[in-house]
C-alpha positions as CSV (number, residue, x, y, z in Angstrom):
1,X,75.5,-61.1,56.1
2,X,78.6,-60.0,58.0
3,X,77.7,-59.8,62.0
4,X,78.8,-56.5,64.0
5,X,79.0,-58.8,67.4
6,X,78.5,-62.5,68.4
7,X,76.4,-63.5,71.3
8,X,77.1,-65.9,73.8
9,X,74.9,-66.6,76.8
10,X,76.4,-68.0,80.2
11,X,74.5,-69.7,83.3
12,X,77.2,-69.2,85.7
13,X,80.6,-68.8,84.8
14,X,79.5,-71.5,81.9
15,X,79.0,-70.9,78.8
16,X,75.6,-72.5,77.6
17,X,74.8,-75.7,74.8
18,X,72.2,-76.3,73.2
19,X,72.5,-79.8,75.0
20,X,71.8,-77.2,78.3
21,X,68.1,-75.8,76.8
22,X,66.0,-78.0,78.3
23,X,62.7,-76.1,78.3
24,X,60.3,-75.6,75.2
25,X,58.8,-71.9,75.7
26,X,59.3,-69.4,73.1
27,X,62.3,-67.5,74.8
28,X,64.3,-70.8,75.5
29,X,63.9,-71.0,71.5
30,X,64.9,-68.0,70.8
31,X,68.4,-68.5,73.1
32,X,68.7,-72.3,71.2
33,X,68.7,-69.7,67.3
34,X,71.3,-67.4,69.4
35,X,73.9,-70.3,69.9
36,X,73.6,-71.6,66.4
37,X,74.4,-67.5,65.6
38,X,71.1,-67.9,63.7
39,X,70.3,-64.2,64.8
40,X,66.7,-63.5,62.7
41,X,65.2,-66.7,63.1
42,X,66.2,-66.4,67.1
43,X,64.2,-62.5,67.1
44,X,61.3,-63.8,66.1
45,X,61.3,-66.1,68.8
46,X,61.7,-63.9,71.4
47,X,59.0,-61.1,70.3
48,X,56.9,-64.3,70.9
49,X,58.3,-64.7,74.6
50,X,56.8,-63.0,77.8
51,X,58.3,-59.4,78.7
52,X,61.6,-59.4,80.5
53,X,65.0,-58.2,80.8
54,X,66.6,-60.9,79.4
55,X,64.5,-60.6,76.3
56,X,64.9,-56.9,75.7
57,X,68.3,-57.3,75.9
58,X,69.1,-60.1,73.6
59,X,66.4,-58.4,71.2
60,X,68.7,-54.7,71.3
61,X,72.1,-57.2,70.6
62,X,71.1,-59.3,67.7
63,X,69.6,-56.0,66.5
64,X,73.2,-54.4,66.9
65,X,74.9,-57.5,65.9
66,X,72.7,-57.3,62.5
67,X,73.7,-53.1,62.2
68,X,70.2,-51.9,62.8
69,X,71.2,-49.4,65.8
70,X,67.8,-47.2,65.7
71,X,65.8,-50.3,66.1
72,X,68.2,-51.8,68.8
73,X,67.6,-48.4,71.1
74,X,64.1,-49.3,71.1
75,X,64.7,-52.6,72.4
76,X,67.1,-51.3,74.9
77,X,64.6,-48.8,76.8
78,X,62.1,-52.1,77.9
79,X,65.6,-53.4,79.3
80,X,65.3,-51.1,83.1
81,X,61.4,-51.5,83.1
82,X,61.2,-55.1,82.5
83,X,61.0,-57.9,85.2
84,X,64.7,-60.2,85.4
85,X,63.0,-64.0,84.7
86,X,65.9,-65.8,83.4
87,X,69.2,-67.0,85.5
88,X,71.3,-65.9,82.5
89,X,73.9,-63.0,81.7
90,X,74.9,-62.5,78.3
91,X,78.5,-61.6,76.5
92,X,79.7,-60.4,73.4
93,X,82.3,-60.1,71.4
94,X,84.0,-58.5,68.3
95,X,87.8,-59.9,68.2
96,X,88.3,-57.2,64.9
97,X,87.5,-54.0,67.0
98,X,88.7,-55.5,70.1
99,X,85.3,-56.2,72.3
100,X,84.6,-58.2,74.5
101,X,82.5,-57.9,77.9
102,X,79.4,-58.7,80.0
103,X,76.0,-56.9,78.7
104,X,74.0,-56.2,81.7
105,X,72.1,-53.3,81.1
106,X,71.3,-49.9,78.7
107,X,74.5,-48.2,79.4
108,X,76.2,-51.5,77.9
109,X,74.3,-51.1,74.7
110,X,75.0,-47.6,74.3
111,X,78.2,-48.0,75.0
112,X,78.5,-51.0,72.7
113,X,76.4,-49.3,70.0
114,X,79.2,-46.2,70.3
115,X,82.1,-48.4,69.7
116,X,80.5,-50.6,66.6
117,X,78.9,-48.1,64.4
């Protein structure tokens, strides 16, 4: 399955590890499938986590990054309403359409969801 982005998740101005997930909740798993690009396994995790930004928002990009736009968009309108738990900010990329940048919030997914499909 060919991805439409790849997702990378900083703390900081550092990329994280896997060696870096300490914690054993559902999200934290989830994140540990993102690094390993292993994008279905990681969704499942995170439908199992506790509401948040951070989940809504990784849930709308592997949904984009697997070409399912409609369903990321209904990911992407929990993003505003949802409670910030995690001290992460998440990046993309696409180096054959030229994309890179910082995913923060709903704009960035329409915006991304404009320039990939």
């Amino acid at each position: 399955m060919k991805l439409r982005l790849r997702i990378f998740l900083l703390r900081g101005d550092r990329k994280l590890s896997k060696s870096d997930i300490k914690e054993r909740d559902n999200f934290w798993i989830g994140v540990r499938y993102i690094l390993e690009f292993k994008y279905l396994e990681a969704s499942k995790w995170l439908l199992l986590s506790e509401d948040s930004k951070e989940k809504y928002l990784l849930l709308s990009l592997i949904n984009l990054a697997l070409g399912d736009r409609e369903r990321a968009m209904e990911y992407a309108e929990y993003i505003e309403s949802s409670p910030a738990l995690y001290d992460i900010s998440v990046k993309v990329d696409n180096p054959h359409l030229g994309i890179e940048k910082v995913v923060k919030d709903m704009n960035d997914i329409i915006h991304l969801a404009e320039l990939i499909f």
